[in-house]
Residue frames relative to the residue before (quaternion, step in Angstrom):
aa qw qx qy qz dx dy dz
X 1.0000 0.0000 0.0000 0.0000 0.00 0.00 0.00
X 0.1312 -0.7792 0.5999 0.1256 3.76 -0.93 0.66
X 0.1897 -0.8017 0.5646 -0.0501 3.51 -1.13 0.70
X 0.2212 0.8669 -0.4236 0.1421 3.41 -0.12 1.14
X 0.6212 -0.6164 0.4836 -0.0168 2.83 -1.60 1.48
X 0.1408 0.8965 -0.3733 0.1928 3.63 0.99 1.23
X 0.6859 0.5597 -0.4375 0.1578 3.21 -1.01 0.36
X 0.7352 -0.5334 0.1835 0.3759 3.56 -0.96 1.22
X 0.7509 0.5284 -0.2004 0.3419 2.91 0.77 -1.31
X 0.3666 -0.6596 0.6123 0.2359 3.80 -0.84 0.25
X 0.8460 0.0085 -0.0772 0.5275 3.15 -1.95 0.72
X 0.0837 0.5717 -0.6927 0.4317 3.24 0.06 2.56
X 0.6154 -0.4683 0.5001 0.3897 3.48 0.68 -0.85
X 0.4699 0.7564 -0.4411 0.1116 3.86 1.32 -0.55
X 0.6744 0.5041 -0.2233 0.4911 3.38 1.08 -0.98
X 0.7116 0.3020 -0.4468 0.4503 3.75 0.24 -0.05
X 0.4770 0.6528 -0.4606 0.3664 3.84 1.05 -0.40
X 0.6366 0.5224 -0.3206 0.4680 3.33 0.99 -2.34
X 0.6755 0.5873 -0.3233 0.3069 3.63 0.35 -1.73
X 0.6279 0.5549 -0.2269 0.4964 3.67 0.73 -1.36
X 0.6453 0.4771 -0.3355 0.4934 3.81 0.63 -1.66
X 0.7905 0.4233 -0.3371 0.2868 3.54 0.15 -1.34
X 0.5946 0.6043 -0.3738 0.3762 3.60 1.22 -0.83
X 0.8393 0.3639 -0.2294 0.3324 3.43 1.00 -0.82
X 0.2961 0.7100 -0.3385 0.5419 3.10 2.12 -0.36
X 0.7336 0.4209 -0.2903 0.4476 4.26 0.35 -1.33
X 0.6940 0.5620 -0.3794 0.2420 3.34 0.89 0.08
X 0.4934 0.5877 -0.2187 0.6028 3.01 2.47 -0.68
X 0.8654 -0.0112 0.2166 0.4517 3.34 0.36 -1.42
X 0.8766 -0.2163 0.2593 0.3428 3.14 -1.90 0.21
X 0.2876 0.8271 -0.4828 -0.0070 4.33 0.64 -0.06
X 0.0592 -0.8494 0.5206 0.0634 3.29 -1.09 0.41
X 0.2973 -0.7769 0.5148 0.2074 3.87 -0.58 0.35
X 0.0637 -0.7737 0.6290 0.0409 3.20 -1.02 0.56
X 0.3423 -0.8711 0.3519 -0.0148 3.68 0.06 1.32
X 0.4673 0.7651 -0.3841 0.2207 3.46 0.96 0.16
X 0.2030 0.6294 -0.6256 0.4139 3.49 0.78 1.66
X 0.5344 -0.6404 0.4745 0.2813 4.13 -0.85 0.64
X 0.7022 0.3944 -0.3457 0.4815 3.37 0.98 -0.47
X 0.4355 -0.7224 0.4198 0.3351 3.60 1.09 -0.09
X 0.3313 0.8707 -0.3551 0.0774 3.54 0.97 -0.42
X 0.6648 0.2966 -0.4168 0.5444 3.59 1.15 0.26
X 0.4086 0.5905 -0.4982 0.4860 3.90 1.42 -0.18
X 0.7209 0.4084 -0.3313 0.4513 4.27 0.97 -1.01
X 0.4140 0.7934 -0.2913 0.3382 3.24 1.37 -0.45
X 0.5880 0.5019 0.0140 0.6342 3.15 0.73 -1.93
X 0.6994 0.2661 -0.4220 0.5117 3.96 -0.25 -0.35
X 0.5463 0.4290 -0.5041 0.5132 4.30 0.58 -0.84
X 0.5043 0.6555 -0.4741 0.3020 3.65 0.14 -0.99
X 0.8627 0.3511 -0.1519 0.3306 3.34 0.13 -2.04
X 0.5990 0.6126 -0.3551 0.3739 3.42 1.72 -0.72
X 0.6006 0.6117 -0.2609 0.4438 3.49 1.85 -0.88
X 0.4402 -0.6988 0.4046 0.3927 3.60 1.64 -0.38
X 0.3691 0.6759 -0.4491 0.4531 3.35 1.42 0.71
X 0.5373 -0.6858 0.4702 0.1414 3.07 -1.77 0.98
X 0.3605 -0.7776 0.4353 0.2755 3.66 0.54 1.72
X 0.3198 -0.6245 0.6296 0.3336 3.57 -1.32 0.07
X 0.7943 -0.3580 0.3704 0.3222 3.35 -1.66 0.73
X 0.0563 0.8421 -0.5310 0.0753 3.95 -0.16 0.38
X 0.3023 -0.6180 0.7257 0.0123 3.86 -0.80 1.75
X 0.3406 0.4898 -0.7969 -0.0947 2.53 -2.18 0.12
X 0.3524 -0.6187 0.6758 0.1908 3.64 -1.41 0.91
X 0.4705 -0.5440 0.6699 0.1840 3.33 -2.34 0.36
X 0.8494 0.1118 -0.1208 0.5014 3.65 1.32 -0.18
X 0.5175 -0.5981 0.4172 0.4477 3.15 -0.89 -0.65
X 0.4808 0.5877 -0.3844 0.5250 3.46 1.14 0.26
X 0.5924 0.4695 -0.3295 0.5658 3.68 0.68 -0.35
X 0.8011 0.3272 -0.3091 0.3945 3.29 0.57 -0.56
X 0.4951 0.6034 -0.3707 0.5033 3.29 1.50 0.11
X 0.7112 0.5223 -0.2039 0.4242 3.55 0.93 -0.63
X 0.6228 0.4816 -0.3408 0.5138 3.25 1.54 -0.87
X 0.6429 0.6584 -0.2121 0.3290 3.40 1.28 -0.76
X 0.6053 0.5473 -0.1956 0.5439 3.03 1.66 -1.04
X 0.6558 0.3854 -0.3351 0.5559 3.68 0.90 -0.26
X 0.3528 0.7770 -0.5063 0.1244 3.80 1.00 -0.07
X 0.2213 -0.7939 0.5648 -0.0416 3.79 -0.70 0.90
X 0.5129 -0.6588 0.4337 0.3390 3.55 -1.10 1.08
X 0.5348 0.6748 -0.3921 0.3238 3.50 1.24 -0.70
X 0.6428 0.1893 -0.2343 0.7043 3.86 0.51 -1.06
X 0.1535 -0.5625 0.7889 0.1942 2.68 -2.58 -0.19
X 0.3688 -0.8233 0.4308 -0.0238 2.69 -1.03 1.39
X 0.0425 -0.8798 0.4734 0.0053 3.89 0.50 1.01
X 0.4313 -0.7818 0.4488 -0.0350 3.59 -0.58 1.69
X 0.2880 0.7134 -0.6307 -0.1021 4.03 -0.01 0.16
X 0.5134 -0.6444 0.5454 0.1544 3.25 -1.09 1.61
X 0.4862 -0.4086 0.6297 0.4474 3.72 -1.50 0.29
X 0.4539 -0.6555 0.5487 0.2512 2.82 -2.19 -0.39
X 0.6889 0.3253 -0.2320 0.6048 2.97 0.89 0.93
X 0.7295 -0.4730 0.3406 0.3579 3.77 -1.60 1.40
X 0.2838 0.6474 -0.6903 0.1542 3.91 -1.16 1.45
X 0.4408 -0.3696 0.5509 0.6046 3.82 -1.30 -0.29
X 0.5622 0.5187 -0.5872 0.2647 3.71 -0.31 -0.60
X 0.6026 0.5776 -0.1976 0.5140 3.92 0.94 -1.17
X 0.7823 0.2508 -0.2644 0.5052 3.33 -0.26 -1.52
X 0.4771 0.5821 -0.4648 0.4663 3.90 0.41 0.15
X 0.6544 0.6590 -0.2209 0.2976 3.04 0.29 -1.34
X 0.7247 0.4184 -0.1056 0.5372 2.85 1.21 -2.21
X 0.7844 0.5347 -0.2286 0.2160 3.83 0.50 -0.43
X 0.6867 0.4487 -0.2524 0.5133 2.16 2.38 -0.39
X 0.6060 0.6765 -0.2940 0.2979 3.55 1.51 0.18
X 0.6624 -0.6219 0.3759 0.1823 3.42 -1.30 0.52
X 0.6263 0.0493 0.0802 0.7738 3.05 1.64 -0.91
X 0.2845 -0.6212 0.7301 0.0075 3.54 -1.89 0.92
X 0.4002 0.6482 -0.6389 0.1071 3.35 -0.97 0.36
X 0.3749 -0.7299 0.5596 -0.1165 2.66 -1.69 2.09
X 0.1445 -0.7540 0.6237 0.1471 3.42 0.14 0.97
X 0.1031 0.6628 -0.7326 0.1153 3.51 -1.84 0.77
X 0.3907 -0.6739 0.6249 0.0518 2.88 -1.63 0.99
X 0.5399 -0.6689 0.3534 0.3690 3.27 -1.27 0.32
X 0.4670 0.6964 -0.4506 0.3066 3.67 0.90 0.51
X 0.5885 -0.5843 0.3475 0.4376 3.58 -1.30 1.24
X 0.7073 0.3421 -0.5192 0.3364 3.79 0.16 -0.54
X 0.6156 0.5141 -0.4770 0.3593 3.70 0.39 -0.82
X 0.6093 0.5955 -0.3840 0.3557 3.85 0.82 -0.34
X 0.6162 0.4290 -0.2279 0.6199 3.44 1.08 -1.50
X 0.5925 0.4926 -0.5122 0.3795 3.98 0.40 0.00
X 0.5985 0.5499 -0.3234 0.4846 3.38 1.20 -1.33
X 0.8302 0.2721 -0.4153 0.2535 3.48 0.31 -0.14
X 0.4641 0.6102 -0.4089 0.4951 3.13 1.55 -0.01
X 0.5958 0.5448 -0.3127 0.5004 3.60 1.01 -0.06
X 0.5158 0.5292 -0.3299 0.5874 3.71 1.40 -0.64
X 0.5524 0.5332 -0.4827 0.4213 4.01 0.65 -0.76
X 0.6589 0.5806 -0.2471 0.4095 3.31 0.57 -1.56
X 0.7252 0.4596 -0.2293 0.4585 3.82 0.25 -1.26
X 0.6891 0.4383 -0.3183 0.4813 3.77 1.15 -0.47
X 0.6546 0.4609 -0.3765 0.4661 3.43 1.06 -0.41
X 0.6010 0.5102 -0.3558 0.5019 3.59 1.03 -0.69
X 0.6000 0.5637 -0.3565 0.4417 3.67 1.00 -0.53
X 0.7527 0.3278 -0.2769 0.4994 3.54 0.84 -1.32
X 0.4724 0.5468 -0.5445 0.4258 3.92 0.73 0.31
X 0.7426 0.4707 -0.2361 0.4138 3.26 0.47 -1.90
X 0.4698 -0.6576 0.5195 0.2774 3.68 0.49 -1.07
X 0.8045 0.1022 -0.1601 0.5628 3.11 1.16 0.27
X 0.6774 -0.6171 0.2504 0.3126 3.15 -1.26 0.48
X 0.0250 -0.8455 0.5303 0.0583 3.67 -0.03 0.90
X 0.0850 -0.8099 0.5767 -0.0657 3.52 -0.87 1.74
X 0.5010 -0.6747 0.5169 0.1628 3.32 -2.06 0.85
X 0.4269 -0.5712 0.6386 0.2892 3.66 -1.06 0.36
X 0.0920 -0.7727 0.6085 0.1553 3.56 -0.39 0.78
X 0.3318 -0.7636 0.5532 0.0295 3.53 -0.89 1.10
X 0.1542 -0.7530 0.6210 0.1535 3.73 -0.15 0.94
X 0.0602 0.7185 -0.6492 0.2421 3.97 -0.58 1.39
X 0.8548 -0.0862 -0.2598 0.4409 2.74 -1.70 1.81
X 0.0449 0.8270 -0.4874 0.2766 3.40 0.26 1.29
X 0.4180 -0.6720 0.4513 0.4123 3.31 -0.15 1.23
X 0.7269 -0.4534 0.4662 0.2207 4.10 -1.61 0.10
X 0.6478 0.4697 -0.0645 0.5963 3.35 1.33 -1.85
X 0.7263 0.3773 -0.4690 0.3321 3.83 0.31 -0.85
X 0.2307 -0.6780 0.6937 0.0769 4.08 -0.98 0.80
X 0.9472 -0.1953 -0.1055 0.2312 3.72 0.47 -0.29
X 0.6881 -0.6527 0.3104 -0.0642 3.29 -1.13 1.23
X 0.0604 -0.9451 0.2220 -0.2319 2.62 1.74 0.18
X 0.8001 0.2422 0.0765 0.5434 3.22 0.11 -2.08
X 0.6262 0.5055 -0.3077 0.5076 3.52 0.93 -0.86
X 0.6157 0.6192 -0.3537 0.3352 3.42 0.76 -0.48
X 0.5873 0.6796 -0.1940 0.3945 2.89 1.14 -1.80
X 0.8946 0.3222 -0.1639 0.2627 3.05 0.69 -1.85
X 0.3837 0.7413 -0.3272 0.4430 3.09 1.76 -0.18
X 0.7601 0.4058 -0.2122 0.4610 3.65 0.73 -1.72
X 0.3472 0.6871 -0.5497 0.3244 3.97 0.84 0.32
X 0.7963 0.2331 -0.1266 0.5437 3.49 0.37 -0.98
X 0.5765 -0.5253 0.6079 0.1491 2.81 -1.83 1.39
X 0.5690 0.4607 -0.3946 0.5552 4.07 1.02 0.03
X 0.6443 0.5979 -0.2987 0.3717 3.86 0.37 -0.33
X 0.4666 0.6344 -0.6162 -0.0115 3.30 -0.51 -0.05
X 0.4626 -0.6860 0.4536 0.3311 3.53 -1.88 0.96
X 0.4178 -0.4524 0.7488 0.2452 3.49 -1.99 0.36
X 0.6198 -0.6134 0.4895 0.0038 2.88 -1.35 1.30
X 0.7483 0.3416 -0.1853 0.5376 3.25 1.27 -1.30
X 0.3088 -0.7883 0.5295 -0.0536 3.30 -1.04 1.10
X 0.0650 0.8463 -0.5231 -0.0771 3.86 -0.16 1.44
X 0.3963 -0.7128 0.5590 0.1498 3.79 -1.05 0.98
X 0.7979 -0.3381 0.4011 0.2971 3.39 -1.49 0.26
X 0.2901 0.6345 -0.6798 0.2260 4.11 -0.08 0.62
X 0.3710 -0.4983 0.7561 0.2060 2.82 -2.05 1.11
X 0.5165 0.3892 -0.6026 0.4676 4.15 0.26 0.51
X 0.5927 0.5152 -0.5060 0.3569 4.17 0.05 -0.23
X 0.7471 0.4166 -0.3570 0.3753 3.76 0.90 -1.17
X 0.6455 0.6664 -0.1930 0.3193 3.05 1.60 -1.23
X 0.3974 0.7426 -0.2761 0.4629 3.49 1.44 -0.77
X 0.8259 0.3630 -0.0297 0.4304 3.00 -0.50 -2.38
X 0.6409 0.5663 -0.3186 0.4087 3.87 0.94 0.01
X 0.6596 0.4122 -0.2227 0.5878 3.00 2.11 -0.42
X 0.4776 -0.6298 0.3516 0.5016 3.52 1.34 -0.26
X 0.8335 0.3966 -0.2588 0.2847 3.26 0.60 0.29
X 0.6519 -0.5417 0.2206 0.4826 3.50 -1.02 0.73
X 0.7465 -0.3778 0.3242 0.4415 3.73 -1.97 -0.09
X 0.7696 0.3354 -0.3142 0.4433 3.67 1.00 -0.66
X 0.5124 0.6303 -0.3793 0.4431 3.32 0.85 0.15
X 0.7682 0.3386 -0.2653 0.4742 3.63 1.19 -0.30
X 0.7007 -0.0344 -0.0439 0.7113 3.29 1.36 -0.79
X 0.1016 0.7492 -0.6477 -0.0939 3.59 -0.72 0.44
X 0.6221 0.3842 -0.4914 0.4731 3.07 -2.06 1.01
X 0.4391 0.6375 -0.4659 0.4287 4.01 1.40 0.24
X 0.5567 -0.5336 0.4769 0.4218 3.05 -1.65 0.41
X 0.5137 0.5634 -0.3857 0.5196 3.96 1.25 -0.25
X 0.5398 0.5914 -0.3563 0.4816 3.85 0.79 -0.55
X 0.7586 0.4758 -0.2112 0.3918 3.09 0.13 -1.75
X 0.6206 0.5600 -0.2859 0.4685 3.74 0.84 -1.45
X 0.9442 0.1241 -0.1740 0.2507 2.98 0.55 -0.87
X 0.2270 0.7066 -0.5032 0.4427 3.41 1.92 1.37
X 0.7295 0.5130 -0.1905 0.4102 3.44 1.25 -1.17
X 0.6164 0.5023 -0.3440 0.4994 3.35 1.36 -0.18
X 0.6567 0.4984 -0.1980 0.5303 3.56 1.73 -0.46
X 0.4630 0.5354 -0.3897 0.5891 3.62 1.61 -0.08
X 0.6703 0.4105 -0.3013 0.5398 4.23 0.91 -1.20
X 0.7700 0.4779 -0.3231 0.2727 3.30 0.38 -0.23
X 0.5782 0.5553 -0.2936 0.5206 3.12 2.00 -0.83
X 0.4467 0.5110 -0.4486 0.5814 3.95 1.52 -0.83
X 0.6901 0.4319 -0.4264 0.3942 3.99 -0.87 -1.17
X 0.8154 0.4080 -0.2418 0.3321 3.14 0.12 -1.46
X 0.3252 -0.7752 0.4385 0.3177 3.66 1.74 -0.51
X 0.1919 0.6802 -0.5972 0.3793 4.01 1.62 0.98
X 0.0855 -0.6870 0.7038 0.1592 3.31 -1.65 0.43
């Protein structure tokens, strides 16, 4: 199975989700990263990890986009494979997206991350009218102010497109998310039983349903 963290834009949040998903994902099964953001940031991830005496997760990285088509083409229910996209339009990406089981687009409630999301909708229709069919994201509300309770408008604008669909789970602003990933390790690994824990157990519980993991 492949899972990817997608969307043009940078600093959405893709790399602490992917990071977080994979840590808890290695505890069930077979997990693997594929790293193919420019700044490498879950490849630096994974080195804090080993200094912390933590067990590193499995880490890819390809020289093209063909390799990553190929690794994809052998994909298998047995591993899951967890994708953090660049920020920004490559074959490395639009691969990524065609070859995955599940999308999720983290966004926040700010005006630029919105107008990204729709430049990202361009993208998903062209990959649709290649593929033939309609290929949609899980939109992830991430880093959410604490105080905001409703959504209202975000909702709306999300449900326009027949490429969209929302995730239920819903992560907020914690100074445990930056603080964590500086040590290599996931939100429950540094402080569990947080309101940053919890958010994100429940975004792993939706993902393990979608994905149809027991």
């Amino acid at each position: 199975m492949i899972l990817t963290l997608s969307h043009q834009k940078g600093g959405v949040g893709k790399s602490t989700v992917a990071w977080n998903l994979a840590v808890s994902f290695s505890k069930i099964m077979d997990t693997r990263i594929i790293d193919l953001d420019t700044q490498r940031s879950l490849t630096v991830t994974n080195a804090l990890r080993r200094e912390h005496s933590l067990s590193p997760i499995p880490m890819l990285h390809f020289n093209t986009a063909e390799e990553l088509a190929e690794y994809a083409a052998a994909d298998s229910d047995d591993v899951l494979t967890i994708i953090d996209s660049g920020g920004f339009d490559s074959a490395f990406n639009r691969v990524a997206i065609i070859a995955s089981d599940l999308l999720i687009t983290p966004v926040s409630d700010k005006p630029f991350d919105l107008m990204g999301l729709q430049k990202y909708e361009e993208i998903l229709k062209s990959l649709s009218e290649i593929q033939g069919e309609t290929i949609k994201t899980h939109i992830l509300f991430n880093n959410i102010n604490p105080a905001m309770k409703r959504f209202g408008d975000l909702i709306d604008f999300v449900c326009t497109s027949e490429h969209f669909e929302l995730l239920v789970s819903i992560l907020r602003q914690r100074v445990d998310i930056a603080n964590s990933v500086g040590e290599g390790k996931s939100i429950k690994e540094y402080r569990i039983f947080s309101r940053a824990d919890q958010e994100m157990d429940d975004l792993f519980e939706e993902v393990k349903s979608i994905l149809n993991i027991k």
